[in-house]
KETOR-504460 format. One line per field, with one value per residue (C-alpha): chain; residue number from 0; residue in three letters; x, y, z. Coordinates in Angstrom, 1 decimal. Example, Ala and Ser with C-alpha at 12.3 -4.5 7.8 and 13.67 -1.06 7.14 Angstrom:
2
cadena (A A)
num (0 1)
residuo (ALA SER)
X (12.3 13.7)
Y (-4.5 -1.1)
Z (7.8 7.1)
This chain:
115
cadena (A A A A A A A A A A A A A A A A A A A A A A A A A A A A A A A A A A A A A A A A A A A A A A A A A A A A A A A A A A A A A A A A A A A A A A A A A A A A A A A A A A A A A A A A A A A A A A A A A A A A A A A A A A A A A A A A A A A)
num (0 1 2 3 4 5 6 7 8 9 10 11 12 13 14 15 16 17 18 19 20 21 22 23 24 25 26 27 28 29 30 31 32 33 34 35 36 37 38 39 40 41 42 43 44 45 46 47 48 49 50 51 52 53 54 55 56 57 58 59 60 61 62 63 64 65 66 67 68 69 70 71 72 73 74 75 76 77 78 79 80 81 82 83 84 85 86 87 88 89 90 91 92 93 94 95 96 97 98 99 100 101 102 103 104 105 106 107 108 109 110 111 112 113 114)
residuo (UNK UNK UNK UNK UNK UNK UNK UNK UNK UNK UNK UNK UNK UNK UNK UNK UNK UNK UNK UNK UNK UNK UNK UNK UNK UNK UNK UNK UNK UNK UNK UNK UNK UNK UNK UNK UNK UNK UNK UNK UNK UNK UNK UNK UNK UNK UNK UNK UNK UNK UNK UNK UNK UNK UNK UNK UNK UNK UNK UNK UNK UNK UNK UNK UNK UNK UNK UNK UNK UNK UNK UNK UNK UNK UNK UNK UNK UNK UNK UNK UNK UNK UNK UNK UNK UNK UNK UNK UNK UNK UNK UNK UNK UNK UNK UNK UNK UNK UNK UNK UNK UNK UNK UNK UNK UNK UNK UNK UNK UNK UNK UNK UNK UNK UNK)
X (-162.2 -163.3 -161.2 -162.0 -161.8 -164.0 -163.8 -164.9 -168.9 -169.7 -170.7 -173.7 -170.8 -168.0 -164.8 -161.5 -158.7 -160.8 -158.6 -159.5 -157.7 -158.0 -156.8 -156.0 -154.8 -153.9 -152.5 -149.8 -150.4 -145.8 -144.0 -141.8 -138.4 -139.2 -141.1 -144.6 -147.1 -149.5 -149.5 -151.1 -151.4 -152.6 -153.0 -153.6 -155.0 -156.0 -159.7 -158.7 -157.8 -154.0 -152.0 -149.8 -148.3 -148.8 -147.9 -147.2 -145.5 -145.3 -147.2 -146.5 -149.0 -152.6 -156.0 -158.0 -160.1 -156.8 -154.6 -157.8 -158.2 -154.4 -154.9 -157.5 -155.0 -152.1 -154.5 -155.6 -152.3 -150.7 -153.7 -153.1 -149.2 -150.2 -152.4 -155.6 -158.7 -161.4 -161.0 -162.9 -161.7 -162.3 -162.4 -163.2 -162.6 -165.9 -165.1 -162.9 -165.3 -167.9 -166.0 -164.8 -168.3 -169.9 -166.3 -168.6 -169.5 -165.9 -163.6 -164.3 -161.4 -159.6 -158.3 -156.7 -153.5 -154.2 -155.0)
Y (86.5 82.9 80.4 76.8 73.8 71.9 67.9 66.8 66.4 63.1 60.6 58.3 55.9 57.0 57.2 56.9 58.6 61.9 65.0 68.1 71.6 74.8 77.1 80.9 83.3 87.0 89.9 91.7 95.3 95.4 93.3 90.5 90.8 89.0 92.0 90.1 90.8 87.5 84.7 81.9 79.5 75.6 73.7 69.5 68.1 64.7 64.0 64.0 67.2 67.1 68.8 66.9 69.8 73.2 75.1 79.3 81.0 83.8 83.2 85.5 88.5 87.4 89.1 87.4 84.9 83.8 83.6 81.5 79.2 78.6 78.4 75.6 73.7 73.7 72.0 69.5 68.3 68.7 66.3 63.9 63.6 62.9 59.9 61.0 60.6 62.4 65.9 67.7 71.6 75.0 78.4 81.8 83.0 82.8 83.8 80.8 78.4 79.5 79.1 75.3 74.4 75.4 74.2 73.3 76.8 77.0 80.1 83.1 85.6 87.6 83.7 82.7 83.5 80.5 77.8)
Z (-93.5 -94.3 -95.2 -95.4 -97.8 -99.0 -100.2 -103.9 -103.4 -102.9 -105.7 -105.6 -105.8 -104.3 -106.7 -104.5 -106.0 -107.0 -107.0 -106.3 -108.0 -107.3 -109.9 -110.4 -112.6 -113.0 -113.7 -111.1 -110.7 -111.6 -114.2 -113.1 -114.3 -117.7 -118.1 -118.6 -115.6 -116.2 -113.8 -112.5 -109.4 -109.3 -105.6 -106.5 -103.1 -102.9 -101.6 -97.5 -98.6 -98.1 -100.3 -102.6 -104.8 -106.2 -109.0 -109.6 -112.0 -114.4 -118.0 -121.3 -121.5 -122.0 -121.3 -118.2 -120.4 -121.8 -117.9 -116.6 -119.7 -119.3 -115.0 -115.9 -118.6 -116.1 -113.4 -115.6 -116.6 -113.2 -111.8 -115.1 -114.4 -111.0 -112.2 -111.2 -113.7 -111.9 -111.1 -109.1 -110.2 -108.8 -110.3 -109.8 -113.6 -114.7 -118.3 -118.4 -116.9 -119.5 -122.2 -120.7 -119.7 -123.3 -125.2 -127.9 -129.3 -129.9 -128.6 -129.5 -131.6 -128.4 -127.1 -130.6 -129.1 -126.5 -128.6)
C-alpha cells in the first residue's frame, strides 16, 4: 500500500492560504443505529499539508451520486467556515465530480432528493 499526500499544484502565482480537501462518501456494508447506512468523511489541510480539521458522520440514505455530491458540499463549506477562498479538492466519486465539473447541464432526476 501507498500512501502519501500531495500539496495543492502550484500556481503561476502562488496563492497563500490555498486549502486543500479531500473528501469521501459511502455506503456501510451494516446500518448505524439511526438505521441509515450512508456516510461520508471530509479532511481540511492547509497547504504545508497539516491538518487543521476533519469531518465524518452518518448522512440520510442516498444512492452514491447523491453521498459524493453531499461529500463535496460538506468540504466546501467546512473550507469556507474556515476562511479559505481557494480550494484545492479531491475526489474519488467520479459520478459526483462529473456532475460538479459539467454543473451547467443541470442534475439529472435520481439526485432531486439532494438539491
Amino acid at each position: 500500500m501507498n500512501i502519501q499526500w500531495f500539496p495543492p499544484h502550484p500556481h503561476p502565482h502562488p496563492h497563500h492560504g490555498t486549502a486543500k480537501v479531500n473528501v469521501h462518501g459511502g455506503v456501510a456494508s451494516f446500518p448505524f443505529p439511526a438505521g441509515n447506512a450512508s456516510a461520508l468523511g471530509v479532511v481540511l489541510r492547509d497547504e504545508e499539508g497539516s491538518i487543521l480539521c476533519s469531518l465524518l458522520g452518518a448522512i440520510k440514505n442516498m444512492n452514491s451520486g447523491a453521498i459524493g455530491l453531499w461529500a463535496i458540499f460538506k468540504g466546501i463549506c467546512l473550507a469556507f467556515q474556515r476562511g479559505f477562498r481557494n480550494v484545492n479538492l479531491k475526489t474519488d466519486n467520479l459520478h459526483a465530480f462529473y456532475h460538479v465539473k459539467n454543473f451547467r447541464d443541470g442534475f439529472p432526476e435520481e439526485l432531486y432528493d439532494l438539491v
